[in-house]
C-alpha positions as CSV (number, residue, x, y, z in Angstrom):
1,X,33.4,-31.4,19.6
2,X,30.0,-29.8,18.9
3,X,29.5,-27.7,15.6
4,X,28.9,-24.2,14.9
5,X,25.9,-23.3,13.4
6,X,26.8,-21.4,10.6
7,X,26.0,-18.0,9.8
8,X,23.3,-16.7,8.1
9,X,24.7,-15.5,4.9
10,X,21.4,-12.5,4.6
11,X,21.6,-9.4,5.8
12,X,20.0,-9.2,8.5
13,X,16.6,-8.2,9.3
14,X,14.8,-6.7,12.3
15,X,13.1,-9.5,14.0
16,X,9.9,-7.5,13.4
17,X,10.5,-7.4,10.0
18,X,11.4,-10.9,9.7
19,X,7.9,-11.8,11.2
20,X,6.0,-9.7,9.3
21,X,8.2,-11.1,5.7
22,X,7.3,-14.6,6.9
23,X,4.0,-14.3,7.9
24,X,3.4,-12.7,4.2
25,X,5.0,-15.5,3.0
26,X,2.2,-18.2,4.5
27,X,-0.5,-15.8,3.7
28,X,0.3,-15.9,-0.5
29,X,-0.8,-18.6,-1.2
30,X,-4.5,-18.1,0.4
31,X,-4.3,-14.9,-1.4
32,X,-3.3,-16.2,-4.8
33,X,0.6,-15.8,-4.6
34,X,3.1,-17.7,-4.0
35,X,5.4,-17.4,-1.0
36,X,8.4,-15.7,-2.7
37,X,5.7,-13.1,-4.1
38,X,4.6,-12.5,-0.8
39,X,7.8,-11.9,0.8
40,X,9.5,-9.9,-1.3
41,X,5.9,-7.6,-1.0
42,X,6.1,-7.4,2.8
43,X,10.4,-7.1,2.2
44,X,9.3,-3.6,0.0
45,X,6.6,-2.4,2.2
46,X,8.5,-2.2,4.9
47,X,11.9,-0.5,3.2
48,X,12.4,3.1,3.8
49,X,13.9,3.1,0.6
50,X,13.5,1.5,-3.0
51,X,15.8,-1.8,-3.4
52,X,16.7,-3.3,-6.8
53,X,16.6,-7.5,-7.4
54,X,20.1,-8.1,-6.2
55,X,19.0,-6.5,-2.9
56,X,16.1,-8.6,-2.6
57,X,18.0,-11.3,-3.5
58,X,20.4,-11.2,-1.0
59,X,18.2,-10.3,2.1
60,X,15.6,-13.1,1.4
61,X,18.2,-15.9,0.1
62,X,16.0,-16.3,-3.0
63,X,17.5,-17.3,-6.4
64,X,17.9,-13.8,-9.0
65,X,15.3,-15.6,-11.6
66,X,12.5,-16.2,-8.7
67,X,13.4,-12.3,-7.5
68,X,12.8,-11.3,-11.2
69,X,9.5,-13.6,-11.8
70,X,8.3,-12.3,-8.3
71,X,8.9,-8.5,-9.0
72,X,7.2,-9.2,-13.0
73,X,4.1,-10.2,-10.8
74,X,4.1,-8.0,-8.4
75,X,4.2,-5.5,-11.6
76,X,1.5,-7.2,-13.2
77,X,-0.6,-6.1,-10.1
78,X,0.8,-2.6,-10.0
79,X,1.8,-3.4,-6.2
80,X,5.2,-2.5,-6.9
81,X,6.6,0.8,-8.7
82,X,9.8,0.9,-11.1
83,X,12.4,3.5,-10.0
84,X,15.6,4.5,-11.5
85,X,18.3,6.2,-9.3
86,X,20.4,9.2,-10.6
87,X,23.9,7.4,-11.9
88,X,23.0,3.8,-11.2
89,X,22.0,1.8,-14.0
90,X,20.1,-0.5,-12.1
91,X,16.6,-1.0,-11.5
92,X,14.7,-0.3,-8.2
93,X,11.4,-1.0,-6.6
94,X,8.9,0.3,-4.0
95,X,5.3,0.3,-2.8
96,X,3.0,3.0,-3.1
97,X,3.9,5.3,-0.4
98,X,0.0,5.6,1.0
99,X,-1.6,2.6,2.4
100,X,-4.9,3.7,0.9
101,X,-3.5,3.3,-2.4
102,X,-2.4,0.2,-2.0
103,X,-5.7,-1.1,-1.1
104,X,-7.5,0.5,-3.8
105,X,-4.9,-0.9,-6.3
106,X,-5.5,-4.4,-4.9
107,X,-9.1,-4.3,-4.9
108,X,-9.2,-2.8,-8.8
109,X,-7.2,-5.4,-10.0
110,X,-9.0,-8.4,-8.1
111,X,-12.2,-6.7,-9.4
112,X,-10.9,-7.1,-13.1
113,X,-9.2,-10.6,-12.8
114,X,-12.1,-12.1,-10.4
115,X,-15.5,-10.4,-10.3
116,X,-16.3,-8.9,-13.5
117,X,-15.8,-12.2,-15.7
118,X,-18.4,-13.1,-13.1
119,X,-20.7,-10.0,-13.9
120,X,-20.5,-10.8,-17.4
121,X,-21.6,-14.4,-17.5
122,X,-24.6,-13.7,-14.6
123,X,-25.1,-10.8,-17.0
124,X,-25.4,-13.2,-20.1
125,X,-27.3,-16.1,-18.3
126,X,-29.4,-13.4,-17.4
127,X,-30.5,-12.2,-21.0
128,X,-31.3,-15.8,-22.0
129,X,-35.1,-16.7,-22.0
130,X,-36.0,-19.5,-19.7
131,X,-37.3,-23.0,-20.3
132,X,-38.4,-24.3,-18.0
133,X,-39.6,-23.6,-14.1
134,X,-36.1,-25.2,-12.7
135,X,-34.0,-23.0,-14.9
136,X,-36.6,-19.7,-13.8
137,X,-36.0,-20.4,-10.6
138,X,-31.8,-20.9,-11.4
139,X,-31.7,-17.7,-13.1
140,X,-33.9,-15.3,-10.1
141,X,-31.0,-16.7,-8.2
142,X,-28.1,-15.7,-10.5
143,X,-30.5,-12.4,-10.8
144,X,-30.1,-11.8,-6.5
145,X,-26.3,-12.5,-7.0
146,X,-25.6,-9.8,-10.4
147,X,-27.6,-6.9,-8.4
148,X,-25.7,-7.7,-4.9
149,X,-22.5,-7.9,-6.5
150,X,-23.4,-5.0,-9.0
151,X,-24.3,-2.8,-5.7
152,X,-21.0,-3.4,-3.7
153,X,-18.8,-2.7,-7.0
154,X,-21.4,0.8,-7.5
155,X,-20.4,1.7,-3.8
156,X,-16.8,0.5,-4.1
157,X,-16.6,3.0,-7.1
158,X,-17.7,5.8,-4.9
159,X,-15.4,5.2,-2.1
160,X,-12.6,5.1,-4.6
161,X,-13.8,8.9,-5.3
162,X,-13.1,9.7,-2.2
163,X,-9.9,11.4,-0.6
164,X,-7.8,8.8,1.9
165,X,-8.9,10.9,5.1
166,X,-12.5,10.9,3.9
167,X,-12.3,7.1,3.4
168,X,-11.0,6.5,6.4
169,X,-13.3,8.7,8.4
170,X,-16.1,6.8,6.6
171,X,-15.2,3.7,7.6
172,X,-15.0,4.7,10.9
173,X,-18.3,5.3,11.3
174,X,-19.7,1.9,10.6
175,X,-21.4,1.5,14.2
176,X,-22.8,4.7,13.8
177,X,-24.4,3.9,10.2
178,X,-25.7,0.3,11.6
179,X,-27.5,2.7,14.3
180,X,-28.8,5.4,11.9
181,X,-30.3,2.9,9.8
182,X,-32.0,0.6,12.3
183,X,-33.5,3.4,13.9
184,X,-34.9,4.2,10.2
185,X,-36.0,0.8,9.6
186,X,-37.8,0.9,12.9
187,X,-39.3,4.6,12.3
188,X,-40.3,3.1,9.0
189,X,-42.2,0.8,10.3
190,X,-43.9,2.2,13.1
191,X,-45.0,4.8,10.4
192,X,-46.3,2.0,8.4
193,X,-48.1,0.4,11.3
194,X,-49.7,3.7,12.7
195,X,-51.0,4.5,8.9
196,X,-52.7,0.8,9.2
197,X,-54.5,1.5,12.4
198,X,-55.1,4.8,10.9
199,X,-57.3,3.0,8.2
200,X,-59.1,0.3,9.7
């Protein structure tokens, strides 16, 4: 006589939701989590309402010490907000509410972990006098990288200044940038080349 599969002891989850906690579960680890990080992020993000460990627990079938370690991390990265409900003593947790803030808090915090130690050693190679024509050459390369990098986190601060809706509007018109400026490069130019024949 064949077996019953057994039950799934979770609660159960939308199969949408299931896909899109499993899919953040494979994607942690190229991002720098690990899989029970990642799913109990997506788990959150997609809650209409804050859930406390034991909660977590339950729906993802994850041990209460891995929920804990998981949320401490997600803390760390201020992905995940601390909430405490009137007359329950225990603790609950959400995502910022506006997409647009969860970007910007992930992008802050990858800027501080992962590209300003790296702006502050091109910064130091860059004060030290070379010795030779190999290491000139080494550091006008770690030069090209400090001012590109040093230019994307200038503009990155001034989108941050800017309002969600502007943000988004602003992104939005990346086609229509690309076309502004390579029509200026081009008027640029021809200026250039009629000022030439101008003077010969």
């Amino acid at each position: 006589m064949p077996h019953s599969r057994p039950a799934d002891p979770r609660p159960a989850l939308p199969e949408l939701h299931r896909q899109f906690v499993d899919h953040f579960g494979e994607m942690g680890s190229r991002w720098g989590i690990n899989r029970t990080v990642g799913q109990i992020y997506a788990l959150l993000f997609l809650s209409q309402r804050p859930l406390n460990a034991e909660e977590i627990s339950e729906t993802l079938s994850f041990s209460r010490s891995n929920v804990s370690m998981g949320l401490k991390e997600l803390q760390a990265w201020r992905l995940v907000q601390l909430r405490h409900l009137a007359g329950d003593r225990r603790e609950y947790f959400e995502t910022p509410g506006e997409v647009w803030d969860i970007f910007r808090v992930l992008a802050e915090e990858r800027r501080r972990r992962e590209i300003e130690p790296t702006l502050s050693m091109l910064r130091n190679a860059l004060l030290q006098e070379p010795a030779t024509e190999e290491e000139r050459h080494a550091q006008q390369r770690m030069r090209e990288m400090h001012d590109l990098i040093d230019r994307l986190v200038r503009w990155f601060d001034d989108v941050q200044r800017l309002s969600p809706d502007t943000a988004m509007r602003l992104m939005g018109m990346g086609a229509a940038v690309t076309r502004v400026l390579d029509l200026t490069g081009r008027l640029t130019s021809g200026g250039r080349g009629r000022k030439d024949a101008d003077g010969e």
